[in-house]
C-alpha positions in Angstrom: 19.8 -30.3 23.2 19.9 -28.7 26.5 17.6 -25.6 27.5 20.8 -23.3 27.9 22.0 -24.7 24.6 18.6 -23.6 23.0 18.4 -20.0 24.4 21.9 -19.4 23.4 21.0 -20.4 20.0 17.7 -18.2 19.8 19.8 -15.6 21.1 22.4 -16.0 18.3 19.2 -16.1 15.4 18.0 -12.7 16.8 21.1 -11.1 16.8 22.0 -12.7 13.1 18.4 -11.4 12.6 18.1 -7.3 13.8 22.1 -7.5 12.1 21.0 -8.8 8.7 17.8 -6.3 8.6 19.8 -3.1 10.0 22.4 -3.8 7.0 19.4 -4.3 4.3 18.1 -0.9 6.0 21.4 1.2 5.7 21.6 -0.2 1.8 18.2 0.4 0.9 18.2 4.1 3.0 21.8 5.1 2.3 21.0 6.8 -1.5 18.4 9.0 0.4 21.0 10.0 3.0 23.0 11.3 -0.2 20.6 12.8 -1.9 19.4 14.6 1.1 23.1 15.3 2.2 23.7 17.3 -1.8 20.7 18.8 -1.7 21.6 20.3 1.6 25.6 21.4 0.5 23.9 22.8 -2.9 21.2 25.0 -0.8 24.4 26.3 1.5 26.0 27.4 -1.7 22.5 29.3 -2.8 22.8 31.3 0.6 26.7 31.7 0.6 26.4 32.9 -3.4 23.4 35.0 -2.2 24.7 39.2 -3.0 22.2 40.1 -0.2 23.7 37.6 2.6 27.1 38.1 1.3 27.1 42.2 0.9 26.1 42.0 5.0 29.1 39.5 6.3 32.2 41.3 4.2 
């Protein structure tokens, strides 16, 4: 094997590599992301519900 042919194919392992752990890393991440996004919409709704904030901006 030529030394082109072997830093092509350490090039493709590393890039088969960072791709296999960023998808394991959106999986493992993405019910936080959800969780954080609902908790987020459901403390909007507090505020928009809120008499005090909504008396002030009708």
């Amino acid at each position: 094997m030529s030394r082109g042919a072997k830093i092509t194919l350490l090039i493709l392992v590393f890039t088969v590599l960072i791709f296999g752990l960023s998808a394991a890393a959106w999986f493992i991440f993405k019910n936080e992301r959800v969780s954080a996004a609902k908790s987020y919409l459901g403390q909007g709704d507090q505020y928009l519900n809120n008499d005090n904030f909504s008396s002030i901006h009708r």
